[in-house]
VMD Tcl script that builds the backbone (N, CA, C; Angstrom):
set m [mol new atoms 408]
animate dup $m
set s [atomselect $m all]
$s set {name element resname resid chain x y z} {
  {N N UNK 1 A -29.767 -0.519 -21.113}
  {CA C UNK 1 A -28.379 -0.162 -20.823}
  {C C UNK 1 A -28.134 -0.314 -19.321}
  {N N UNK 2 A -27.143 -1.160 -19.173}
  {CA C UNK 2 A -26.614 -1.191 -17.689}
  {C C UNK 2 A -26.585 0.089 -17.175}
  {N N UNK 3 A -26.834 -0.013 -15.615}
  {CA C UNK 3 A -26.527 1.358 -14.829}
  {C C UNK 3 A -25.328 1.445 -14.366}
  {N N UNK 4 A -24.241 2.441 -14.387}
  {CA C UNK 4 A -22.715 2.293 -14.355}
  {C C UNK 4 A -22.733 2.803 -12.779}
  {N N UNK 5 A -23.672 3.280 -12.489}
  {CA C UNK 5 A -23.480 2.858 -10.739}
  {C C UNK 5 A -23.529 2.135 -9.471}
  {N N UNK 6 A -23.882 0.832 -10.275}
  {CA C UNK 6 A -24.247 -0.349 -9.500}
  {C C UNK 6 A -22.827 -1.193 -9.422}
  {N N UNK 7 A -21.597 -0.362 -10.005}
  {CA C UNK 7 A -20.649 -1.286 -10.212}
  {C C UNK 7 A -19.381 0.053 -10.114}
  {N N UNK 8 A -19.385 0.750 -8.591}
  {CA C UNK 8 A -18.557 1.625 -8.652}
  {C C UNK 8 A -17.216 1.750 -8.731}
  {N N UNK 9 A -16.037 2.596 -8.957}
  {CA C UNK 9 A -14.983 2.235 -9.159}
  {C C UNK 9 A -13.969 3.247 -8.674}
  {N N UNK 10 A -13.208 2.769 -7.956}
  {CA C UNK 10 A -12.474 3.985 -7.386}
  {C C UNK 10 A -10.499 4.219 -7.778}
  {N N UNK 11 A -10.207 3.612 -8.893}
  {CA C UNK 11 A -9.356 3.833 -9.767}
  {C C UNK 11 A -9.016 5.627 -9.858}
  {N N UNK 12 A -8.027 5.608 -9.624}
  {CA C UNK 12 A -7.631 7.221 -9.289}
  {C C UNK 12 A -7.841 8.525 -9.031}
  {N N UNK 13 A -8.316 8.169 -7.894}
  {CA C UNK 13 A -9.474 9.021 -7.022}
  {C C UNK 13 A -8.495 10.096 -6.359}
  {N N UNK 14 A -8.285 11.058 -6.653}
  {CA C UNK 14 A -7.525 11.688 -6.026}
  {C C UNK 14 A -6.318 11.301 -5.242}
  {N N UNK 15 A -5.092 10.917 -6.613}
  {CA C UNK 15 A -4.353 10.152 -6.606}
  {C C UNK 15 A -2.918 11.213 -5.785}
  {N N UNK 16 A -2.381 11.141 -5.041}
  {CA C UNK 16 A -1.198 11.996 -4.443}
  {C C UNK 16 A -0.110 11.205 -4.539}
  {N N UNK 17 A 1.426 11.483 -4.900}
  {CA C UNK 17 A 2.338 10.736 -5.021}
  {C C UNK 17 A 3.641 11.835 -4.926}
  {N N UNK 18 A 4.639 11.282 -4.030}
  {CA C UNK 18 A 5.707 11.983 -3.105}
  {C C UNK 18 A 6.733 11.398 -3.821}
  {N N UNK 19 A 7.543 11.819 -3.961}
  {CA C UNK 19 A 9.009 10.775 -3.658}
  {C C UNK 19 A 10.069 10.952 -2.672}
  {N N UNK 20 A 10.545 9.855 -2.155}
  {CA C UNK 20 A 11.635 9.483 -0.837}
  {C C UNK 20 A 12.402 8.923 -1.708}
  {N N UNK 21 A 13.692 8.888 -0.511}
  {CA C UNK 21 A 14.704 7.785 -0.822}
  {C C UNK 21 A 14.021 6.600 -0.406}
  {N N UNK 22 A 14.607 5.469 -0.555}
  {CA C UNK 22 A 14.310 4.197 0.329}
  {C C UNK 22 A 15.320 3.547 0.618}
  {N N UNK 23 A 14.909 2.558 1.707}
  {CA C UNK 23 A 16.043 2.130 2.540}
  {C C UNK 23 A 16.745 0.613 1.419}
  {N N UNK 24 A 17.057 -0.035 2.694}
  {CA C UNK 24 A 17.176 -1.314 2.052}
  {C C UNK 24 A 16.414 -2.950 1.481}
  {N N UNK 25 A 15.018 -2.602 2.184}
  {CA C UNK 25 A 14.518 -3.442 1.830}
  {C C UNK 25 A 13.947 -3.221 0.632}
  {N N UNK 26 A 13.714 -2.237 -0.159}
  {CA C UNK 26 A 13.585 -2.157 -1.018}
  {C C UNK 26 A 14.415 -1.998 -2.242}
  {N N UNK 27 A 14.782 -2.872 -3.402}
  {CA C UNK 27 A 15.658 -3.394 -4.297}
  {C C UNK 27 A 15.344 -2.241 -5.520}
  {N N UNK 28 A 16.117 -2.068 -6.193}
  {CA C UNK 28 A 16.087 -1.141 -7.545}
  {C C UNK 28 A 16.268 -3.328 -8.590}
  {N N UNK 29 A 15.126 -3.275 -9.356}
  {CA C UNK 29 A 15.353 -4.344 -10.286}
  {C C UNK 29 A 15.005 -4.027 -11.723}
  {N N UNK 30 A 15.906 -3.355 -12.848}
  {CA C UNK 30 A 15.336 -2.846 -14.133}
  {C C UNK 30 A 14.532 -3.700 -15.186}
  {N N UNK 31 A 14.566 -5.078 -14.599}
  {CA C UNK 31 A 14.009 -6.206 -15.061}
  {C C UNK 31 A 12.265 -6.078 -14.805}
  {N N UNK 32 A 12.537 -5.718 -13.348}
  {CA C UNK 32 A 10.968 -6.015 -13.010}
  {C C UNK 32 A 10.124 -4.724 -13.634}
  {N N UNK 33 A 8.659 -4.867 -13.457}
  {CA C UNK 33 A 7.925 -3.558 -13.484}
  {C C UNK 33 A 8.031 -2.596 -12.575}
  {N N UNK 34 A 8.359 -1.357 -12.938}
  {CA C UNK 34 A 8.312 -0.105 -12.103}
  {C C UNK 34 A 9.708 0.011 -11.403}
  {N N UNK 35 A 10.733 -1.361 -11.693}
  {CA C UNK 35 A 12.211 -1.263 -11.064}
  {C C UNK 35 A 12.042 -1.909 -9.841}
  {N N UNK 36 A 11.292 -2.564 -9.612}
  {CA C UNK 36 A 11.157 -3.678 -8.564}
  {C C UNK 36 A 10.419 -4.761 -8.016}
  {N N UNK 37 A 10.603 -5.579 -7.839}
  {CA C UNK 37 A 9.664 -7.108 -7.307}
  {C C UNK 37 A 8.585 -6.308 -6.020}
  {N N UNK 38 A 9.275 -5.254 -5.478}
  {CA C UNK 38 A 8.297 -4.642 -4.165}
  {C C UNK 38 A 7.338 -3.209 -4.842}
  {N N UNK 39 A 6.935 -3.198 -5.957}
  {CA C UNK 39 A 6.546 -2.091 -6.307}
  {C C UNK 39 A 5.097 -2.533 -5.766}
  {N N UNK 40 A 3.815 -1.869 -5.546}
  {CA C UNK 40 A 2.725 -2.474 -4.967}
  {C C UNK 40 A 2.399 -2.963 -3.971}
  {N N UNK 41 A 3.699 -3.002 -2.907}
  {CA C UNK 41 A 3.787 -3.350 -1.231}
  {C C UNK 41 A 2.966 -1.921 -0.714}
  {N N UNK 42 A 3.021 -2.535 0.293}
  {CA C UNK 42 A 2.950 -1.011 1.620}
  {C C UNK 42 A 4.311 -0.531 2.034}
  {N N UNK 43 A 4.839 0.767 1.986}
  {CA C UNK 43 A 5.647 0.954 2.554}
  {C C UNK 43 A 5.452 1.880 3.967}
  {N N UNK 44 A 6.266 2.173 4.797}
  {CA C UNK 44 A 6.154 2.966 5.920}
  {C C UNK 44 A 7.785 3.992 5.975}
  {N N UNK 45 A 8.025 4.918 6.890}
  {CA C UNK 45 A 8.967 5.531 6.927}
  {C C UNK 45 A 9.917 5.079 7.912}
  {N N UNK 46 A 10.918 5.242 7.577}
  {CA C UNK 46 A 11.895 4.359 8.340}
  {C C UNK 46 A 13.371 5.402 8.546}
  {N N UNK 47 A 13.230 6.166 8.108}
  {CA C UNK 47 A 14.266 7.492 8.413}
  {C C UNK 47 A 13.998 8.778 7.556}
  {N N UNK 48 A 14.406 9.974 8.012}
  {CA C UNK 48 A 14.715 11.171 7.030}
  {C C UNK 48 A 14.310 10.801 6.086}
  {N N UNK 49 A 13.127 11.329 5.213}
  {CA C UNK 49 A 12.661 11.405 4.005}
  {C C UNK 49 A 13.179 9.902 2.951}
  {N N UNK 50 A 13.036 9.024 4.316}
  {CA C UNK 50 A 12.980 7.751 3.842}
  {C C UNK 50 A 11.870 6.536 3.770}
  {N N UNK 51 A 11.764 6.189 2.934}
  {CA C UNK 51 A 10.686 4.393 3.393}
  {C C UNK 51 A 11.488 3.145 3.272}
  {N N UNK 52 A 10.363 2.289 3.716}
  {CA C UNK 52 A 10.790 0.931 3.377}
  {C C UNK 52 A 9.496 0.650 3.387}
  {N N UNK 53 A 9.581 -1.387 3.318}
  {CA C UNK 53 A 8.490 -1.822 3.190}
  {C C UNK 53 A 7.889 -2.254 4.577}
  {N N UNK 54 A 6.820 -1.890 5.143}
  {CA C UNK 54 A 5.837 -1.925 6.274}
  {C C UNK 54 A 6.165 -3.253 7.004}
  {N N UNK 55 A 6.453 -3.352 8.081}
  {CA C UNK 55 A 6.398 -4.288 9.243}
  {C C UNK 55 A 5.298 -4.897 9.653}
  {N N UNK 56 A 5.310 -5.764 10.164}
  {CA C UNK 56 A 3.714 -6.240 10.994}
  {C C UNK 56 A 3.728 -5.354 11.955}
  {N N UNK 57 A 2.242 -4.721 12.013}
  {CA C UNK 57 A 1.541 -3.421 12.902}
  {C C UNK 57 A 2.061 -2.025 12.477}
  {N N UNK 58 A 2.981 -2.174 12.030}
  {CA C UNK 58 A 3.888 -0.660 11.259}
  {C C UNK 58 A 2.912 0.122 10.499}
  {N N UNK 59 A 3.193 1.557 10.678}
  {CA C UNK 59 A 2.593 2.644 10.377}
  {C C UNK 59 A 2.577 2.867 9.146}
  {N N UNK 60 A 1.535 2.326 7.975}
  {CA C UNK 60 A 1.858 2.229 6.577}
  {C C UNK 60 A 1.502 3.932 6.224}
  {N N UNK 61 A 2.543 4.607 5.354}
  {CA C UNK 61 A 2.388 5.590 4.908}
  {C C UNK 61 A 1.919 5.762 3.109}
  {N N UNK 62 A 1.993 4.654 2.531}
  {CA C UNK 62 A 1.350 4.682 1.179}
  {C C UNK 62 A 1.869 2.919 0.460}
  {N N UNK 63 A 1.655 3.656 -1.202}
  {CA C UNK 63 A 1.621 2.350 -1.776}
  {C C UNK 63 A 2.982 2.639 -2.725}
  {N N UNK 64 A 3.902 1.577 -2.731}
  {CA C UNK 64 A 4.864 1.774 -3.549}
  {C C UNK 64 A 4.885 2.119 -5.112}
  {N N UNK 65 A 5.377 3.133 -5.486}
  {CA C UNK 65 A 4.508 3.005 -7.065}
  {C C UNK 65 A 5.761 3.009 -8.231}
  {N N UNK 66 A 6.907 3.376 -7.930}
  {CA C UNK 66 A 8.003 2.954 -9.216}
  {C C UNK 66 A 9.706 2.758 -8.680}
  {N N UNK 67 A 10.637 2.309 -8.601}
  {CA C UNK 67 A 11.627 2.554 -7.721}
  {C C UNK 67 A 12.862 2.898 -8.887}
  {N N UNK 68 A 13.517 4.352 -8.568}
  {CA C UNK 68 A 14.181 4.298 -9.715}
  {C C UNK 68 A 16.094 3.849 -9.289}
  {N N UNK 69 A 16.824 3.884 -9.910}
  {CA C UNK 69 A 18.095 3.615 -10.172}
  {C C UNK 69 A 19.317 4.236 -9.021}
  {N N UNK 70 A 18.856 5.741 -8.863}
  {CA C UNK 70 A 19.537 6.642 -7.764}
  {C C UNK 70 A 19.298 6.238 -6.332}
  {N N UNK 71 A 18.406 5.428 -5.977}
  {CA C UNK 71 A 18.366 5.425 -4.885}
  {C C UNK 71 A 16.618 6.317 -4.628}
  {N N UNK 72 A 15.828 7.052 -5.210}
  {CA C UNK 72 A 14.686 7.166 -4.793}
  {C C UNK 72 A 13.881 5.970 -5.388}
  {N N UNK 73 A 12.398 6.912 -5.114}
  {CA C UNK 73 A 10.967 5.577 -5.076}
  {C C UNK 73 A 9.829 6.660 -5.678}
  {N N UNK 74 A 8.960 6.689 -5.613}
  {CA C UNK 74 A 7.996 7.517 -5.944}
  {C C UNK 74 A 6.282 5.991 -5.179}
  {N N UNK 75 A 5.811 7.110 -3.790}
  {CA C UNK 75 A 5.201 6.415 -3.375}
  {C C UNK 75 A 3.470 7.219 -3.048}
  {N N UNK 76 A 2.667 6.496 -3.714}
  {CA C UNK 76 A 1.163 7.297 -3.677}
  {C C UNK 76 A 1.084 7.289 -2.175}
  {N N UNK 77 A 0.962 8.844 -1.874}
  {CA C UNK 77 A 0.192 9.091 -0.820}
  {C C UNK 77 A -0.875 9.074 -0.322}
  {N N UNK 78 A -1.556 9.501 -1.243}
  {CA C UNK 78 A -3.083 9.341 -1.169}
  {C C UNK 78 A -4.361 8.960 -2.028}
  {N N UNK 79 A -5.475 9.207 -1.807}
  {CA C UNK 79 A -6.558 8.562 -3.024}
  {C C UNK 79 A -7.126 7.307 -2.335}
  {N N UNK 80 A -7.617 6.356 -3.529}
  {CA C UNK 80 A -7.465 4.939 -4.079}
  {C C UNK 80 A -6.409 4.232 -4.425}
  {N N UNK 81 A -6.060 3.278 -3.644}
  {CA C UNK 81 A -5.329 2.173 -4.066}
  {C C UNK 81 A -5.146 1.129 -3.322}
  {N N UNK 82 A -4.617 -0.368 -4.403}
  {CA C UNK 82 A -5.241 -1.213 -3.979}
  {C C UNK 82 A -3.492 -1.841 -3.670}
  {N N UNK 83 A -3.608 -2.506 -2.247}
  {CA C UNK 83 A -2.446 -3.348 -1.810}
  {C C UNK 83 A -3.036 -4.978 -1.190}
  {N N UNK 84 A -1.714 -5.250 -1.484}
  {CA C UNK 84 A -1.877 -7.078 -0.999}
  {C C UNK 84 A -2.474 -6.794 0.480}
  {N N UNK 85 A -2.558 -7.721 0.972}
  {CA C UNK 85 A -3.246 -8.678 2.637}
  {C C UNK 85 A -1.825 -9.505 2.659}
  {N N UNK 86 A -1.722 -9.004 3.956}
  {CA C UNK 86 A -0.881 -10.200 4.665}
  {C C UNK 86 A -1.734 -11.608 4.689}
  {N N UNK 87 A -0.513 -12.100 5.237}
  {CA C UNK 87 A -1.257 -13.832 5.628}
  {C C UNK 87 A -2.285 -14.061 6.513}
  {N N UNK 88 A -3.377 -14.630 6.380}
  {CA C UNK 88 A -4.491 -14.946 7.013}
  {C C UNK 88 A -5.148 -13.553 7.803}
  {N N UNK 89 A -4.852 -12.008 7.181}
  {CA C UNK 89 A -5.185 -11.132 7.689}
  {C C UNK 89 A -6.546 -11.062 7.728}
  {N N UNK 90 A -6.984 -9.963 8.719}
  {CA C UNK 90 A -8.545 -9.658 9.019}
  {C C UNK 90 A -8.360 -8.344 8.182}
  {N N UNK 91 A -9.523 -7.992 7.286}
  {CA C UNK 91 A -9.804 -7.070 6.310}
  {C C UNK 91 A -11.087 -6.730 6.714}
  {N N UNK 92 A -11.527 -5.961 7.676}
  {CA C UNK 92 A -12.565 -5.478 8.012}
  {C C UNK 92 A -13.004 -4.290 6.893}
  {N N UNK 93 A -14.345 -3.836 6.085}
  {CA C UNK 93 A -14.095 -2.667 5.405}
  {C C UNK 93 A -14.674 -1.512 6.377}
  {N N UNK 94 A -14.319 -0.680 5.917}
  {CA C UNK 94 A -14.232 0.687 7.320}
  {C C UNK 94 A -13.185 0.742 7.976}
  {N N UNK 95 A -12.075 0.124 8.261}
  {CA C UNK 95 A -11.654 0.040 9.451}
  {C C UNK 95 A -9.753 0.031 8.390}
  {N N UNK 96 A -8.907 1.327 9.404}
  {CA C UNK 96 A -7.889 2.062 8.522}
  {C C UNK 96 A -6.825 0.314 8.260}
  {N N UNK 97 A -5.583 0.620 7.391}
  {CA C UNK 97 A -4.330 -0.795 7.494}
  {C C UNK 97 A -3.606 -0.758 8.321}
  {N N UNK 98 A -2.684 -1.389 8.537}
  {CA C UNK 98 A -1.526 -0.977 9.575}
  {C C UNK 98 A -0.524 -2.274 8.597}
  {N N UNK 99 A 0.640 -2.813 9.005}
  {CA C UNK 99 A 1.892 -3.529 8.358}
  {C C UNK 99 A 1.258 -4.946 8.360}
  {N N UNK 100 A 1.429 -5.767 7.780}
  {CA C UNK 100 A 1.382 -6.871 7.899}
  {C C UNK 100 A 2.424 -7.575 7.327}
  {N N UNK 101 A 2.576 -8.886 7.332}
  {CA C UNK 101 A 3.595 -9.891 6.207}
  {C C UNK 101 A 3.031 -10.876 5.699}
  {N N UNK 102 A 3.583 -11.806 4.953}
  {CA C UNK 102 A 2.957 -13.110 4.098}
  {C C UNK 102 A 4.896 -13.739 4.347}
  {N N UNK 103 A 4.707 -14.695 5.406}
  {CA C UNK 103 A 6.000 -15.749 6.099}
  {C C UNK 103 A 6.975 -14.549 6.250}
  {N N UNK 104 A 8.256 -14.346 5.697}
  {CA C UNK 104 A 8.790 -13.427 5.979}
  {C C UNK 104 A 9.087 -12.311 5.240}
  {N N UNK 105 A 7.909 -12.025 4.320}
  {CA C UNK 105 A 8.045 -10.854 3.370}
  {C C UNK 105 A 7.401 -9.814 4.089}
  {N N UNK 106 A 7.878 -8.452 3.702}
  {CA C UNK 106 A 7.628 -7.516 4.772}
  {C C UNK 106 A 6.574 -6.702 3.379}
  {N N UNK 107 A 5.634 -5.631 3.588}
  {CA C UNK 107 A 4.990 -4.795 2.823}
  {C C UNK 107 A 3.529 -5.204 2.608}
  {N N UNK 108 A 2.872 -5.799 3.732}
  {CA C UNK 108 A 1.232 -6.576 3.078}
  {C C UNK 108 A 0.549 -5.676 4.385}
  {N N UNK 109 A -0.818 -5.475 4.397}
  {CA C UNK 109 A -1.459 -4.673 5.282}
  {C C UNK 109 A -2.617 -6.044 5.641}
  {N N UNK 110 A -3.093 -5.238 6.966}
  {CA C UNK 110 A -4.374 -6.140 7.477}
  {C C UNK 110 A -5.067 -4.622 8.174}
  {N N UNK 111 A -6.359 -5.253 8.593}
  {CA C UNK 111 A -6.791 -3.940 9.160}
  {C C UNK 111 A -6.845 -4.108 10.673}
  {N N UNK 112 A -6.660 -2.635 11.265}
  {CA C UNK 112 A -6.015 -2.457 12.611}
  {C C UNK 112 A -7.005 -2.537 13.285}
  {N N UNK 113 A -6.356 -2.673 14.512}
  {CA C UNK 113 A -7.001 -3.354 15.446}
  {C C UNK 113 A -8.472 -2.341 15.973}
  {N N UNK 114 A -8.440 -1.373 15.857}
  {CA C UNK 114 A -9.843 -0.558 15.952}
  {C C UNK 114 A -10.381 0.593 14.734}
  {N N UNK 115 A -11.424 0.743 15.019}
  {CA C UNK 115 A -12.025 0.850 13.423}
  {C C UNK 115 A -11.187 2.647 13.171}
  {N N UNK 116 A -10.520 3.479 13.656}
  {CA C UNK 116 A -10.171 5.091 13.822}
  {C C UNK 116 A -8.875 4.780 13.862}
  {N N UNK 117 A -8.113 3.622 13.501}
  {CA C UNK 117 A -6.740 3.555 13.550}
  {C C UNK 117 A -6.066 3.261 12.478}
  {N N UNK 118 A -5.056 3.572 11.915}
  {CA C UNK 118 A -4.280 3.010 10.735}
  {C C UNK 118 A -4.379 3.715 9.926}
  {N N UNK 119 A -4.154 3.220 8.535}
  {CA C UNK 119 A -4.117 4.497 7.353}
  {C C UNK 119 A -5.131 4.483 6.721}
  {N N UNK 120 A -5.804 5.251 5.958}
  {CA C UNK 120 A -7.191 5.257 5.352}
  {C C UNK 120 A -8.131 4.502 6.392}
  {N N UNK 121 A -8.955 3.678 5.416}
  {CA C UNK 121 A -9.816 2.848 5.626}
  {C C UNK 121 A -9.910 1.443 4.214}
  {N N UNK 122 A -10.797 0.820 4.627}
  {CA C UNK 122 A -10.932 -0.427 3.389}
  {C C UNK 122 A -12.201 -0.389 3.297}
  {N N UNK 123 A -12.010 0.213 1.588}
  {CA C UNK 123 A -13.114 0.112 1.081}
  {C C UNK 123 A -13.593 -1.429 0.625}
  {N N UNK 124 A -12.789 -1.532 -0.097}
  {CA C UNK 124 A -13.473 -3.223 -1.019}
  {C C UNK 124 A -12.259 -4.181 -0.332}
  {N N UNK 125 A -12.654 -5.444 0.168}
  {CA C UNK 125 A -11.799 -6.335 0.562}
  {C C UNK 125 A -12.198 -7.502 -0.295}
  {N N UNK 126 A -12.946 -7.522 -1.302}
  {CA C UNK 126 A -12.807 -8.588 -1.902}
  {C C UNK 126 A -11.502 -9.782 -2.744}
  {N N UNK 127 A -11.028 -8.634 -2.737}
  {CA C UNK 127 A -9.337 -9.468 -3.119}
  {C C UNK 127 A -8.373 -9.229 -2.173}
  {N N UNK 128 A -7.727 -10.375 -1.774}
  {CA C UNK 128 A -6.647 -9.792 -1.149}
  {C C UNK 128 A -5.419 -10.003 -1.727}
  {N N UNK 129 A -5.299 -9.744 -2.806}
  {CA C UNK 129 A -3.978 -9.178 -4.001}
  {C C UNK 129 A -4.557 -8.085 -3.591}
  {N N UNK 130 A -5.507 -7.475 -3.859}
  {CA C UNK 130 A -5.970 -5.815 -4.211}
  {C C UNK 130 A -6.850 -5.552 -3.588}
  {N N UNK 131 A -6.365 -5.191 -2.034}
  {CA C UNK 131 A -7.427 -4.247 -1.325}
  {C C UNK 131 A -7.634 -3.094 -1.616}
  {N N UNK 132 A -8.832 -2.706 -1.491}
  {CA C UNK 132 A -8.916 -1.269 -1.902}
  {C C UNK 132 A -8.849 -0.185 -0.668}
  {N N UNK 133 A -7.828 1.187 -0.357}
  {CA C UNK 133 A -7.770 1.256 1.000}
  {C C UNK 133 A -7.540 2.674 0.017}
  {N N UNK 134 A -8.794 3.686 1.082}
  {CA C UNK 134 A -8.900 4.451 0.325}
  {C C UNK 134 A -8.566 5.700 1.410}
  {N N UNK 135 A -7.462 6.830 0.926}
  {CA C UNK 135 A -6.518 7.367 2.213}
  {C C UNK 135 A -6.923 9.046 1.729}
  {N N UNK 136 A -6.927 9.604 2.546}
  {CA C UNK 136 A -7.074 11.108 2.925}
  {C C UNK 136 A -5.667 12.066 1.571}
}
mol reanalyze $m
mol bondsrecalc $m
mol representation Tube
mol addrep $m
């Protein structure tokens, strides 16, 4: 029998999730999953108990997780979870995200410029659809 620890997994690890309003870059779409094409970005705060989606170097505060109809979002604060890589980003593991983009889409992370900076840390960088960035 395989050993199930040689192949660890950090799927909802002390999962925390808030809800804000959000601004404008983020779309309400009842078509898409979760009510939007940006669900699974990085977002950051951008006013009063508001987000949007993360800037290049921007202070990512979690992972987008459903956007509903009124005008809120519901965004994991904390745990495990896994977000895109910007374009040609550096994904150091250890070392926290900060904003990145992919051309001019805003919400992708890279890791910051010193290893005690940014949000969490990166655990698994093997995908960059799905980094694994694992936050306090």
């Amino acid at each position: 029998m395989p050993d199930p620890r040689r192949n660890p997994k950090r799927d909802a690890i002390k999962v925390t999730q808030i809800t804000y309003l959000h601004d404008s870059t983020i779309t309400y779409d009842p078509t898409k999953p979760g009510g939007s094409d940006a669900v699974g970005r990085a977002v950051a705060i951008t006013g009063h108990k508001t987000v949007g989606l993360v800037a290049t170097d921007g202070i990512v505060r979690g992972r987008l997780e459903h956007v509903y109809d009124d005008g809120l979002c519901s965004v994991q604060i904390g745990g495990a979870m896994k977000l895109p890589a910007g374009t040609g980003a550096t994904l150091t593991e250890g070392f926290g995200v900060v904003g990145a983009q992919r051309g001019a889409a805003l919400g992708y992370v890279k890791a910051a410029a010193t290893a005690y900076a940014g949000f969490g840390f990166i655990d698994d960088n093997s995908d960059v659809e799905a980094v694994v960035v694992v936050a306090p």
